[in-house]
C-alpha positions as CSV (number, residue, x, y, z in Angstrom):
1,X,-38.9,66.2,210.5
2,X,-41.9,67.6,208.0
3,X,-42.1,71.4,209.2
4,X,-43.8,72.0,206.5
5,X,-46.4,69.6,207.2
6,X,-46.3,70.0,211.0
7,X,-47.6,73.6,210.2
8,X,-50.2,72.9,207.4
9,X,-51.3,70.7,209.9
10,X,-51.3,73.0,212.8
11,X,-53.0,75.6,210.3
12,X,-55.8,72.4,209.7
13,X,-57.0,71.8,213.4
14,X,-56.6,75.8,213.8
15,X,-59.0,76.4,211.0
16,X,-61.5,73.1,212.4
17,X,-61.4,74.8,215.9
18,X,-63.0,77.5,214.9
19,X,-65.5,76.3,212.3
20,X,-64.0,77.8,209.1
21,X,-63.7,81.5,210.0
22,X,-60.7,83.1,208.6
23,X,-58.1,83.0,210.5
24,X,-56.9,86.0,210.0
25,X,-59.8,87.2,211.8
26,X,-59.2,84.7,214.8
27,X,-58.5,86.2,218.2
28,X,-56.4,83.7,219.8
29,X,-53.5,83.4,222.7
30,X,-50.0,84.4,221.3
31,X,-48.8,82.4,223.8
32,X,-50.7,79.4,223.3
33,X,-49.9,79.5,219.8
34,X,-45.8,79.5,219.8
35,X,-46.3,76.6,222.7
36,X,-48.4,74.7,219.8
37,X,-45.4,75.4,217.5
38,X,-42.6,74.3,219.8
39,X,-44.4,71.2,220.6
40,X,-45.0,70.0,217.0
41,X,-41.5,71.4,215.9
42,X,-40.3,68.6,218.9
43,X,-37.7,71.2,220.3
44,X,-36.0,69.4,223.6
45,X,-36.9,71.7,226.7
46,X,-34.0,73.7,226.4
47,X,-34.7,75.1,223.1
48,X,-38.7,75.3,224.2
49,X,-36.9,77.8,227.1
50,X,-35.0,79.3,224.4
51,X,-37.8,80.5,221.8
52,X,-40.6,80.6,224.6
53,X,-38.6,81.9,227.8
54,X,-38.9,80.4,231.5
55,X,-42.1,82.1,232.4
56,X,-44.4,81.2,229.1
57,X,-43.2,77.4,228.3
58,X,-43.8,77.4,232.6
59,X,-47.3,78.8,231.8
60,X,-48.0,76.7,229.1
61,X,-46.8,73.5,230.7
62,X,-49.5,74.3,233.3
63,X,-51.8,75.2,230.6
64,X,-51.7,71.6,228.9
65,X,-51.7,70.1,232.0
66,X,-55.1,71.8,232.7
67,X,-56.3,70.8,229.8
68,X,-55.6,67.2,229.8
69,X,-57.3,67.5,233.4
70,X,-60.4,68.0,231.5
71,X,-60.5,66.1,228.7
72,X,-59.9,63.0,231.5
């Protein structure tokens, strides 16, 4: 696995999403963002549980299912 690249490349579409600004200035859901990094790390569902808890990877589950709802 490239972690390394995983990450540059999660730093990438970050950076696209919100049309250059710095990122450092971003405003952006914690949450959200460690679900990003499980799910490009590839961590099996018990390690998601394990970094994210039961309740987030739960809400973040729900949270990509929403938004593959409206990208359909």
């Amino acid at each position: 696995m490239d972690v390394v690249g995983s990450l540059a490349r999660l730093r990438e579409e970050w950076h696209e999403a919100v049309d250059g600004e710095s990122l450092i200035d971003v405003q952006a859901s914690v949450g959200l963002l460690l679900g990003d990094v499980v799910m490009l790390l590839g961590l099996s569902a018990d390690e998601q549980v394990a970094v994210l808890g039961e309740e987030l990877r739960r809400e973040f589950i729900q949270a990509l299912r929403h938004r593959d709802r409206g990208n359909g």
